[in-house]
C-alpha positions as semicolon CSV with decimal commas, in nm:
position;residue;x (nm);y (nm);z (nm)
1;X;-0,887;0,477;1,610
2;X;-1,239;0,529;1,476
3;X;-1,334;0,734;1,167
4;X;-1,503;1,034;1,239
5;X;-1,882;0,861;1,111
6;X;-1,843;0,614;1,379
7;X;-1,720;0,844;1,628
8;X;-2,042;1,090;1,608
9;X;-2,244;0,760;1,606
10;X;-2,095;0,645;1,916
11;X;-2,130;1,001;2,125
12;X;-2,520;1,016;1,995
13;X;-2,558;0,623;2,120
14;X;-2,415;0,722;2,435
15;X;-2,674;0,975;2,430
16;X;-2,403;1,277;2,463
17;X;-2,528;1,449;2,238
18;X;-2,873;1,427;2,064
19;X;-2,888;1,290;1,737
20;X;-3,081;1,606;1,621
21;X;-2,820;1,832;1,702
22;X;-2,583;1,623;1,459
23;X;-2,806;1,636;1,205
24;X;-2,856;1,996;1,222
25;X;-2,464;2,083;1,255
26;X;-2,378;1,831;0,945
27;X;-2,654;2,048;0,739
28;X;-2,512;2,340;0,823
29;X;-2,148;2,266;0,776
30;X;-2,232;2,095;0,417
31;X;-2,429;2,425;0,334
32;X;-2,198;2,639;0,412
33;X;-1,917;2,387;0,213
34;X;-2,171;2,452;-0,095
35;X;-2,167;2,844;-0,059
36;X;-1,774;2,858;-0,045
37;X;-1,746;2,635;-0,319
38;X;-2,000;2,825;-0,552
39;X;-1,865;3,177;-0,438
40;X;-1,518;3,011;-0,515
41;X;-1,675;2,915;-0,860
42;X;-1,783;3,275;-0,942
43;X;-1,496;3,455;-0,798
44;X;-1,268;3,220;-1,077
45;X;-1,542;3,319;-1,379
46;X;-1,545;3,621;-1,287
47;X;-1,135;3,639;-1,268
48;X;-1,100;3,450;-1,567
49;X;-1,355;3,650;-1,810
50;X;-1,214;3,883;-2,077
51;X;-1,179;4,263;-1,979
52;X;-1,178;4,563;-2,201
53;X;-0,890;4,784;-2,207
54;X;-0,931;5,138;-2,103
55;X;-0,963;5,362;-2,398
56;X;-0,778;5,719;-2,376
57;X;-0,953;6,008;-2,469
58;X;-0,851;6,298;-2,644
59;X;-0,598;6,526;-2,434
60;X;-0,760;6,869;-2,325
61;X;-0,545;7,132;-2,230
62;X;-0,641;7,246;-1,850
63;X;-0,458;7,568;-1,854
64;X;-0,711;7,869;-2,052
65;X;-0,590;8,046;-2,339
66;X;-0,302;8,275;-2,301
67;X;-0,452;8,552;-2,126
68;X;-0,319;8,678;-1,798
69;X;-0,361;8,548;-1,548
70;X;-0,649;8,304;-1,630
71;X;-0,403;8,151;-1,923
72;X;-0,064;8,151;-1,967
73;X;0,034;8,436;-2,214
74;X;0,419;8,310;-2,205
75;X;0,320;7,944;-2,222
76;X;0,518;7,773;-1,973
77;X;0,510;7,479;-1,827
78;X;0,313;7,357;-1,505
79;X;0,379;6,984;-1,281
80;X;0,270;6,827;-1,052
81;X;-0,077;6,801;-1,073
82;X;-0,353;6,688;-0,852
83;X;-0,654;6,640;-0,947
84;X;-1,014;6,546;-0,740
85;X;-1,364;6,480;-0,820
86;X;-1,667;6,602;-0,623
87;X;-1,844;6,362;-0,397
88;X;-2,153;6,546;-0,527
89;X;-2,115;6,544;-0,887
90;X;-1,893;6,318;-1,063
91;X;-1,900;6,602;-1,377
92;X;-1,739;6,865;-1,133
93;X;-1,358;6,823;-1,100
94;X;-1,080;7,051;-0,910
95;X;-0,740;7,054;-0,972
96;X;-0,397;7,190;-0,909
97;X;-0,044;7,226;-1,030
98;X;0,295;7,394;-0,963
99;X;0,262;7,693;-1,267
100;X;0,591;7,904;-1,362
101;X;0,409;8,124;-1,567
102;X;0,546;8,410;-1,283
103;X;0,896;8,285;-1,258
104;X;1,041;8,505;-1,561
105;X;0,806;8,785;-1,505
106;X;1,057;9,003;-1,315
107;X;1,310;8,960;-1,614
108;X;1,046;9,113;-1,855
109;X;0,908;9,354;-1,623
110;X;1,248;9,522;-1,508
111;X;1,174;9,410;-1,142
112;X;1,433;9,372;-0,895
113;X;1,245;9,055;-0,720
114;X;1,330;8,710;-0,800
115;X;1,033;8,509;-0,979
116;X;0,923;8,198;-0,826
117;X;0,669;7,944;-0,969
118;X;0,270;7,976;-0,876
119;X;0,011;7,751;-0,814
120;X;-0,287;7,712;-1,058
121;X;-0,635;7,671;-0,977
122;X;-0,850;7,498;-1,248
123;X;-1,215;7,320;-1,266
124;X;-1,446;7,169;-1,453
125;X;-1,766;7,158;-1,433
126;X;-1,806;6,901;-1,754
127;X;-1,615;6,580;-1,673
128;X;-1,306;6,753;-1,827
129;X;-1,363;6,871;-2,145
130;X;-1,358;7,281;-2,101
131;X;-1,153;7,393;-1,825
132;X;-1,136;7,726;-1,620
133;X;-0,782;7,816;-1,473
134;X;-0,643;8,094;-1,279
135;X;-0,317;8,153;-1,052
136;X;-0,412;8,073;-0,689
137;X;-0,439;8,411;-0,536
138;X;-0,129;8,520;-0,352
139;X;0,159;8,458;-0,575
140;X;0,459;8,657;-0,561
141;X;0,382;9,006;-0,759
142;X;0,038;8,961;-0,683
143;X;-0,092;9,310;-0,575
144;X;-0,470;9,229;-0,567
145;X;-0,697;9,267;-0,268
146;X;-0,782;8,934;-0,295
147;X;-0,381;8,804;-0,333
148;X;-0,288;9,044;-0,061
149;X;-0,548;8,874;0,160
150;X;-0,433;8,519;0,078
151;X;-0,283;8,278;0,324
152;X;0,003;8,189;0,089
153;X;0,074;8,560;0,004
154;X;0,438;8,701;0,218
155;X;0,617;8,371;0,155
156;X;0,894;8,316;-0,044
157;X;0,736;8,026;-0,271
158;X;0,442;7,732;-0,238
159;X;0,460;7,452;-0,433
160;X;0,280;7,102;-0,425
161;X;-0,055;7,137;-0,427
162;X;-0,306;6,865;-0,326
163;X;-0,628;6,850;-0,375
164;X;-0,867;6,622;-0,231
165;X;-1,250;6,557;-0,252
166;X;-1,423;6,611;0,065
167;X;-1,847;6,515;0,209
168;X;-2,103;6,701;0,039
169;X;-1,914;6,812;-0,305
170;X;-1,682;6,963;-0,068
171;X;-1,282;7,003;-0,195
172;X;-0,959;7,070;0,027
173;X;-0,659;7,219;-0,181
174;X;-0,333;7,226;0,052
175;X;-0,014;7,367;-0,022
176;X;0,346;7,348;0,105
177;X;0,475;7,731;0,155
178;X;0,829;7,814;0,239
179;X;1,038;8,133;0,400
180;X;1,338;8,208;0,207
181;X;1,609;8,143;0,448
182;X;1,836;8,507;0,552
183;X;2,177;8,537;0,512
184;X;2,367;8,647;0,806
């Protein structure tokens, strides 16, 4: 068996292949050897060099004073967030969240409907640090023009809201809505 020097020395004796086009392959192959090695080099440095830590800010609360309905006058709780930045401006940010600001409201109001939770609407329009929030229009008790002309308004309860980032500063807030099922 001959080693592989000798073997690409025979086929370019036997004039197979010309000794030119050897040359030029064994150049390549060693050059592109050389780039793998170095980019495998960097990659490692790179891998291997110290990181900083990611430094938590100071928590803001989203949800606006305690005003109705752009606060929370009986402060409650809200979950489930979701949260998107523009595509436009990386200062502008939308976000969501389940809000049960509404869900003891018939209690204090004397009504005879059951209170189920909301769904907040809040942005920024500074990175985070001030916030504007409101109730998404349409949520049960929600006699408004512009709640009585909401998709979500009729149904029994919406909950989990997304909210994602679309072209152009463009954002898509979904929602799950259910119907309250009916006794026989």
């Amino acid at each position: 068996m001959q080693d592989p020097p000798q073997r690409i020395a025979m086929l370019v004796t036997k004039k197979l292949c010309p000794r030119s086009f050897v040359r030029c392959t064994n150049s390549q192959a060693l050059r592109r050897v050389g780039y793998v090695t170095l980019l495998s080099a960097a990659l490692c440095l790179a891998a291997s060099a110290p990181t900083r830590a990611q430094v938590s800010g100071q928590n803001v609360n989203m949800v606006s004073g305690t005003n109705w309905t752009n606060g929370d006058p009986f402060l409650q709780r809200q979950n489930e967030p979701s949260i998107a930045v523009s595509s436009r401006n990386p200062s502008h940010l939308l976000a969501g969240a389940n809000d049960y600001r509404t869900v003891d409201l018939p209690d204090c109001l004397e009504l005879t409907s059951v209170g189920t939770p909301g769904l907040d609407f809040f942005k920024s329009f500074d990175a985070g640090r001030r916030w504007q929030s409101t109730l998404l229009p349409g949520f049960p008790l929600d006699g408004s023009s512009e709640g009585l002309a909401s998709p979500i308004h009729g149904f029994q309860a919406a909950s989990d809201p997304t909210v994602r980032a679309g072209s152009n500063g463009l954002f898509y807030y979904t929602v799950l809505r259910t119907i309250a099922a009916r006794s026989p």
